[in-house]
C-alpha positions in Angstrom: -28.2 -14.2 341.4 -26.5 -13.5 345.0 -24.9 -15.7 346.9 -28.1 -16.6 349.7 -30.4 -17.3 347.0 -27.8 -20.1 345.7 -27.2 -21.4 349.3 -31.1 -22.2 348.8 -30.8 -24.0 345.5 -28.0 -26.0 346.7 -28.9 -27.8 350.0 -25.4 -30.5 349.9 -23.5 -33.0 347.6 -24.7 -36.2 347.5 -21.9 -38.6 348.4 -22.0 -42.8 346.9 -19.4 -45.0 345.2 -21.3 -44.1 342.3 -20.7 -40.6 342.5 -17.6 -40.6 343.5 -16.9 -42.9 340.6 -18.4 -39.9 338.4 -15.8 -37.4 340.2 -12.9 -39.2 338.5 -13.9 -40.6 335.1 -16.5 -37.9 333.9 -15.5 -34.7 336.0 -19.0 -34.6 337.4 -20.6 -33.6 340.9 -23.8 -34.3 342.3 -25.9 -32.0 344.9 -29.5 -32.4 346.0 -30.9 -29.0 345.1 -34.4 -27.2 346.0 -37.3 -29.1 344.2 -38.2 -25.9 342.3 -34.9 -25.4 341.0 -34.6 -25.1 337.1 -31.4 -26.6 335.5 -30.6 -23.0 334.3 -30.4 -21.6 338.4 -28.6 -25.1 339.3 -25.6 -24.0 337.0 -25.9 -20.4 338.0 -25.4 -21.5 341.4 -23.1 -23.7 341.2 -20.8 -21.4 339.4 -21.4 -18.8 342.1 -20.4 -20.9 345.1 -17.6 -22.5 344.1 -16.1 -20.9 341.7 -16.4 -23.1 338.3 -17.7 -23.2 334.7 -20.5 -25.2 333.8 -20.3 -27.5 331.1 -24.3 -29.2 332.0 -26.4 -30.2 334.4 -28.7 -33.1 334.3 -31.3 -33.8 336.9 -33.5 -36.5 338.4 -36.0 -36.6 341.4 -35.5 -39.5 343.9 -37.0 -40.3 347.6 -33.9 -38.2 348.5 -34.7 -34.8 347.1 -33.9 -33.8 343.6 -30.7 -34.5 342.0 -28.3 -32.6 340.2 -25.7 -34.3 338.1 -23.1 -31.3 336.9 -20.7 -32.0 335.0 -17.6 -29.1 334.9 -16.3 -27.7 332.2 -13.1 -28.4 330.9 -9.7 -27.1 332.4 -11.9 -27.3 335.9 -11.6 -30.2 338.0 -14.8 -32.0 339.8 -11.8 -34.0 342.2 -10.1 -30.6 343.6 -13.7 -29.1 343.9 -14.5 -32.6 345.6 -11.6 -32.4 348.2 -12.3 -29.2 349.3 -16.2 -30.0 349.8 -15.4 -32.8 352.1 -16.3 -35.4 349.7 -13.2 -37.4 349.1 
C-alpha cells in the first residue's frame, strides 16, 4: 500500500475525554476511516503513516463516520503518537 491510498483510509483522529482516556490506560488511538475500509487496510495504514506496529484494530460505525479503535503494539506508545498528532 502507498502512502495516498492510506491518506484515504484515514480521514483524522477522533478526539473525546473518552479517547483520550484510552491513550493513557490502554495505549489506543481512534481515527474515523473511509466507510469501505477493512480492519486489515486500517492497520496497514496506520503502520504506514506513522510509523508504528499494530497490535488490533476494532471498529464501529456511528453518525460520525466509521470508527477505528487501534490499539499499539507494545514497546510503541499511543501518548507520544498522540502529541505529535495534535491530540493532547
Amino acid at each position: 500500500m502507498e502512502a495516498e491510498k492510506a491518506f484515504q483510509i484515514v480521514k483524522r483522529p477522533y478526539i473525546t475525554e473518552k479517547t483520550l482516556w484510552l491513550v493513557e490506560r490502554n495505549n489506543t488511538l481512534v481515527f474515523i476511516v473511509d466507510d469501505g475500509a477493512s480492519k486489515d487496510e486500517i492497520r496497514r495504514a496506520i503502520e504506514i503513516l506513522y510509523d508504528v506496529k499494530v497490535a488490533s484494530v476494532n471498529t464501529a460505525r456511528t453518525v460520525y463516520g466509521k470508527k477505528a479503535y487501534v490499539k499499539l503494539a507494545p514497546g510503541y506508545s499511543a501518548s507520544d503518537l498522540a502529541s505529535k498528532l495534535g491530540m493532547i
